[in-house]
C-alpha positions in Angstrom: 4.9 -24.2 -17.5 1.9 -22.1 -16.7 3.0 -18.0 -16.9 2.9 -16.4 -13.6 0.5 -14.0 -12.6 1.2 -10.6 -12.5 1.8 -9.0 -9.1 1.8 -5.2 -8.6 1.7 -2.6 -5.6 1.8 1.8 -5.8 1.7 3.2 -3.1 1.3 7.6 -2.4 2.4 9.6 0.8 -0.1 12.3 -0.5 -0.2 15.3 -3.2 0.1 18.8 -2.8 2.2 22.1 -2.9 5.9 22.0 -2.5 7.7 22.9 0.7 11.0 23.4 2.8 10.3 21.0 5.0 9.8 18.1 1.9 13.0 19.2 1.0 15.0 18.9 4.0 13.5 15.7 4.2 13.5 14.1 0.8 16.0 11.2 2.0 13.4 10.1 4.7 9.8 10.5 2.6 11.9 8.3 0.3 13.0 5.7 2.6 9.5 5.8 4.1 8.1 5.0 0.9 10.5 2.7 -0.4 9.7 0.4 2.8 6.3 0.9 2.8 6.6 -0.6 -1.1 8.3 -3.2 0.3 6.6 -5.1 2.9 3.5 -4.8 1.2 5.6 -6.3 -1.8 6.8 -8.8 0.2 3.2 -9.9 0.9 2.3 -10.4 -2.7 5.3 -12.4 -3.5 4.8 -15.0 -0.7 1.5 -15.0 -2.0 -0.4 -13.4 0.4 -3.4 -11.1 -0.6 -4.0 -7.6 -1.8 -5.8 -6.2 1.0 -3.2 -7.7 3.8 -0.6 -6.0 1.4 -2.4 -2.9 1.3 -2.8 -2.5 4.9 0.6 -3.6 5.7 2.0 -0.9 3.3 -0.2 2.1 5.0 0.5 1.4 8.5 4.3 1.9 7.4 3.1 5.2 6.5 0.6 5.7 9.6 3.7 4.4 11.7 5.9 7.4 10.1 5.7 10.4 11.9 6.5 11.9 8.5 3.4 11.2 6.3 0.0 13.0 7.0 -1.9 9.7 8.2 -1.6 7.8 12.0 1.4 9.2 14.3 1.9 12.3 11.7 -1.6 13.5 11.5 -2.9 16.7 11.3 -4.0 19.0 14.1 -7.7 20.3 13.7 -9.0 23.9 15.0 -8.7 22.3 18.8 -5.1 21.0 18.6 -6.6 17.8 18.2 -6.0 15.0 16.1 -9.2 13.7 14.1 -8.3 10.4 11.5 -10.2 9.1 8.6 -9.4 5.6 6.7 -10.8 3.1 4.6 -10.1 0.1 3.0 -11.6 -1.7 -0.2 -11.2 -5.3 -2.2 -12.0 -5.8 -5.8 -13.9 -9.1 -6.2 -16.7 -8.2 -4.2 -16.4 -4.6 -3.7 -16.8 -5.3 0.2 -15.2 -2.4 1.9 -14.5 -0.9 5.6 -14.0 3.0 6.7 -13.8 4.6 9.7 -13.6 8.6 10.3 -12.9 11.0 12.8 -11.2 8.2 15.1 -8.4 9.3 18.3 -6.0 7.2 19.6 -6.2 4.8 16.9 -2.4 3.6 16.4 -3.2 1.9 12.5 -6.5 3.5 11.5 -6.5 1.5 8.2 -6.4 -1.9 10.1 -9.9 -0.4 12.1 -11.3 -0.2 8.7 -10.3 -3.6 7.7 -12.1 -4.8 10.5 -14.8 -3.2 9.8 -15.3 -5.0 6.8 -13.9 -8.2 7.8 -15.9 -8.5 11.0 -19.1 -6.5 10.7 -22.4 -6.4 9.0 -21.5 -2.2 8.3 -19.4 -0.4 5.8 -18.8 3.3 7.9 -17.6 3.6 11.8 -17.3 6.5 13.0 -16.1 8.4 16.5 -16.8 7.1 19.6 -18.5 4.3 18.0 -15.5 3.2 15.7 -13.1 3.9 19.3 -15.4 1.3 21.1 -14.9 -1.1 18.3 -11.7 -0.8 18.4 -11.9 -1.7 22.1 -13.5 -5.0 21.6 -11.2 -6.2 19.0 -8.0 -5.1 21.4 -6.6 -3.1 18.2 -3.7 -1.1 19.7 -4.7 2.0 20.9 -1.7 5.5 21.4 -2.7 8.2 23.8 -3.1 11.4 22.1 0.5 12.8 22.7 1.7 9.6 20.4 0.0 11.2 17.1 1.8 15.0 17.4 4.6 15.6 16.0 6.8 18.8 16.5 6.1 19.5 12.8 2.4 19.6 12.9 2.4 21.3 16.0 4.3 24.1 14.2 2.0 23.8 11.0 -1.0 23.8 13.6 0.1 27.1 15.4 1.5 28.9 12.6 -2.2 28.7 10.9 -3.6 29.8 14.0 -1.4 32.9 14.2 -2.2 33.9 10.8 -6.1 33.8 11.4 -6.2 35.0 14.7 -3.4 38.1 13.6 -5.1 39.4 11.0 -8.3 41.6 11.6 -9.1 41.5 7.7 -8.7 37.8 7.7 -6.1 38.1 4.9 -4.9 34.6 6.6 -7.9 33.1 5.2 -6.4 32.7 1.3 -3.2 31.5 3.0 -4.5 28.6 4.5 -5.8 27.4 1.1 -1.7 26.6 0.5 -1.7 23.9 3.1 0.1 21.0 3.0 -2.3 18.0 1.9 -1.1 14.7 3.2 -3.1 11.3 2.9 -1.2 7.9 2.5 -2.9 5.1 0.6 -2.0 2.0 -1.4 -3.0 0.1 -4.2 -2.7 -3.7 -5.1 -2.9 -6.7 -7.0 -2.3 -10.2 -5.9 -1.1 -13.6 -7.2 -5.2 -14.6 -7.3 -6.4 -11.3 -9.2 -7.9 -9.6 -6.4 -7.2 -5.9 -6.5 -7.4 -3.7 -3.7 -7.0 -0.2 -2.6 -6.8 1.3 0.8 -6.4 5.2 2.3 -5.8 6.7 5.6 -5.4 10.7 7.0 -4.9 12.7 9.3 -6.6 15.3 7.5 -6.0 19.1 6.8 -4.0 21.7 9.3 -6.2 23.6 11.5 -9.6 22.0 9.6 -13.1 22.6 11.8 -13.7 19.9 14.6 -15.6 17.3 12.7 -14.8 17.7 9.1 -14.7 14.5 6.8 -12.2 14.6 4.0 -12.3 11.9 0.9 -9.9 9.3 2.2 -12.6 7.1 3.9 -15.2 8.3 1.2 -15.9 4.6 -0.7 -15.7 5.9 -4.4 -14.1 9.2 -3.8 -10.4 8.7 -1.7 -10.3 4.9 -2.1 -12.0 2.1 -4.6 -11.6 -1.1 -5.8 -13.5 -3.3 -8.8 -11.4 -6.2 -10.7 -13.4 -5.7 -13.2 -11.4 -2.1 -13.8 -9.0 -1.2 -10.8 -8.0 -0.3 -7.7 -7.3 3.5 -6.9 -6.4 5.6 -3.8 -7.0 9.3 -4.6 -5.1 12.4 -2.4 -5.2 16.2 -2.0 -8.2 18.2 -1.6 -10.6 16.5 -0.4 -13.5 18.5 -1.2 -12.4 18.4 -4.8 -11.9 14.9 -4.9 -15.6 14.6 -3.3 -16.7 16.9 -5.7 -15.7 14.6 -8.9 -16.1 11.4 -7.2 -12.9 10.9 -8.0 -12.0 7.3 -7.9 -15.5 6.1 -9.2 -15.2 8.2 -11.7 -11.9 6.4 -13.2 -13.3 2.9 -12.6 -16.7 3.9 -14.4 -14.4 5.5 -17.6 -12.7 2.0 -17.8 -16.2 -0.1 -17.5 -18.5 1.9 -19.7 -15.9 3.9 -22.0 -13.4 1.0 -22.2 -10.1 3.3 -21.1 -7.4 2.0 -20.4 -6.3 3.1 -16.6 -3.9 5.6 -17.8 -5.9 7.1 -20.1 -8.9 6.8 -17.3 -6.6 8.7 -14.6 -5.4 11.8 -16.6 -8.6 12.5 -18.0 -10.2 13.5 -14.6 -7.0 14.6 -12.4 -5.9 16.4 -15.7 -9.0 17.2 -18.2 -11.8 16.7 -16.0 -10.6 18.7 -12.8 -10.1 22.5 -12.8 -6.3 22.9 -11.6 -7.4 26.2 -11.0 -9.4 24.4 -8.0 -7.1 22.5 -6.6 -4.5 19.4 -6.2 -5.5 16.3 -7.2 -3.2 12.8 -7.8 -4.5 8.8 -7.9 -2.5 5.9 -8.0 -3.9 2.4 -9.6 -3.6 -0.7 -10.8 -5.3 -2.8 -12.8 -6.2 -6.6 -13.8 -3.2 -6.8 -15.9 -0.6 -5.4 -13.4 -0.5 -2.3 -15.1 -0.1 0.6 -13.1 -0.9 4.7 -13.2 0.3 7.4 -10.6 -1.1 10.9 -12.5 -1.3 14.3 -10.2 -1.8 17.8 -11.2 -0.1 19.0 -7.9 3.5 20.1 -7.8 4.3 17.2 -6.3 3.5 13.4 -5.3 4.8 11.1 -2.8 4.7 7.6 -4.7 6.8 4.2 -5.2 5.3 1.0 -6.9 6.9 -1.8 -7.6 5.5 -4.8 -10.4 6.4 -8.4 -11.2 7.4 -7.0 -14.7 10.2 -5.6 -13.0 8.8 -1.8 -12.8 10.3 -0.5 -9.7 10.8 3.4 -8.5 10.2 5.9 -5.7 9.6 9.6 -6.8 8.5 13.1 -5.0 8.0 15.7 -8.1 7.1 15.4 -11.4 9.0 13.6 -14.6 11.1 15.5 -16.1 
C-alpha cells in the first residue's frame, strides 16, 4: 500500500505585545483559531488544495470581528478601514494581492482572484473594488468592518496625539496592537501555499501599505522550500524581506525550515526594532511557528497527528 502523503496547515491571528483585552478574550481567539484550523483542515483531508484551504481558513479569521483582518480591521488616521491581502501557491509561484481595499467582506478571496482570473499580480483601491464588482464577490458597507474595539483603539490613539503638545503620544503608539491573519498549507498533491490578510495598524496614515500583501515579505510560497505567512511590524518585516528571506536560507544554505525561521525572526532581526513571528510549512509536512513578540496567535494541525492552538510563548 502506497504511504500517504503528508497533509499539514498553521495558521496565525497575528504577533505582537500583550494586552487586557487578549486576555479577557483568550477563550474566543482560541475558538477562532481552532475553527479556522479546521475547515481549512477539512479541505486537505477531502483532498482539496492548499490554496482553497488557505483561503477558507483566513476568511474564518476575516469573518471574526476578533482578529485584525476583514470585519475586525483597523481604523486609519480618518476612522476609516483600509485592507491589504494576498495569496500565493508553491508550484508555480503564481500569486494574487490586493491593498488598500473598503467594503471587501473576504479580502483574501479578492486576491485569489486576482491570480486565478487575471493577467496581474497587485490590485489596488478603487481598481481592486471595481474588480470585485465584476466578479460579484460580496461586498459589507463600511459600518460592517468596525467593531466597538477598534473604535476604542482608534480614538484612544487619537486622544493621546491630539492631547499632548510635546507629542509624548508619539512613542506610545509604537506599542500598538499588530494584528494580521494568515495561513499556511500543504496538500495531498505537494502543493504548498501561503496566504495573508490585514486590516493594518491603529490610527496608520490614509494610504499606508503594510507587509501582508507584500509577495516575499507578509506571504510566500515555493515547493521547492516552503510556504510562510509573516505578522507584526510591517515595516520591519519589509525591511528583511522576511519570508524570502527564509525560503532563500532553505534553497541556497540548505536549512531546514526551523532552523531557516529562527535565524531571521530571532538572529537576523533586531528585537530591539520590533515584533516579528512566521508560520510554515514545508514539502515534508513539517511545520515552524517562531516569533520574537510576546505573543502569537497560532494553531496547526498535521497528518502526523501534530495538533495545538497557542497565544504566548512555550514554557
Amino acid at each position: 500500500m502506497a504511504k500517504k502523503k503528508p497533509l499539514a496547515i498553521v495558521v496565525h491571528g497575528g504577533a505582537g505585545p500583550d494586552s487586557d483585552h487578549i486576555h479577557e478574550n483568550k477563550k474566543g481567539y482560541e475558538e477562532g483559531i481552532n475553527k479556522a484550523v479546521e475547515t481549512g483542515y477539512k479541505i486537505l483531508e477531502e483532498g482539496g488544495s492548499s490554496v482553497d484551504a488557505v483561503e477558507a481558513a483566513v476568511q474564518e479569521l476575516e469573518n471574526n470581528p476578533l482578529f485584525n483582518a476583514g470585519r475586525g480591521s483597523a481604523l486609519n488616521a480618518n476612522g476609516e478601514v483600509e485592507m491589504d491581502a494576498a495569496i500565493m501557491r508553491g508550484n508555480d509561484q503564481a500569486s494574487g494581492a490586493v491593498t488598500l481595499v473598503r467594503n471587501i467582506r473576504n479580502p483574501i478571496s479578492l486576491a485569489k482572484a486576482v491570480m486565478l482570473n487575471t493577467k496581474y499580480r497587485f490590485l489596488g483601491d478603487m481598481g481592486a473594488l471595481e474588480y470585485a464588482k465584476q466578479l460579484d464577490i460580496r461586498l459589507e458597507p463600511a459600518s460592517y468592518f468596525i467593531t466597538e474595539h477598534q473604535f476604542d483603539l482608534f480614538s484612544k490613539k487619537r486622544e493621546e496625539e491630539f492631547t499632548s503638545s510635546d507629542h509624548i503620544g508619539m512613542h506610545q503608539l509604537k506599542a500598538r496592537l499588530h494584528g494580521t491573519v494568515g495561513a499556511v498549507a500543504l496538500d495531498r498533491d505537494g502543493l504548498l501555499a501561503a496566504a495573508t490578510s490585514t486590516g493594518g495598524t491603529e490610527n496608520k496614515k490614509m494610504g499606508r501599505i503594510g507587509d501582508s500583501c507584500i509577495i516575499g515579505v507578509g506571504c510566500y510560497a515555493n515547493n521547492k522550500t516552503c510556504a510562510i505567512s509573516g505578522t507584526g511590524d510591517g515595516e520591519l518585516l519589509m525591511k528583511n524581506v522576511i519570508a524570502y528571506d527564509i525560503s532563500a536560507l532553505m534553497e541556497y544554505k540548505g536549512l531546514s525550515l526551523q532552523e531557516a525561521c529562527e535565524t531571521v525572526v530571532l538572529k537576523r532581526v533586531d528585537t530591539k526594532e520590533g515584533d516579528v513571528g512566521v508560520i510554515g510549512v514545508d514539502m515534508q509536512g513539517n511545520i515552524a511557528l517562531v516569533f520574537n513578540s510576546e505573543r502569537m496567535h497560532r494553531g496547526w494541525k498535521t497528518s502526523s497527528k501534530q495538533q495545538g492552538v497557542d497565544i504566548y510563548p512555550k514554557k
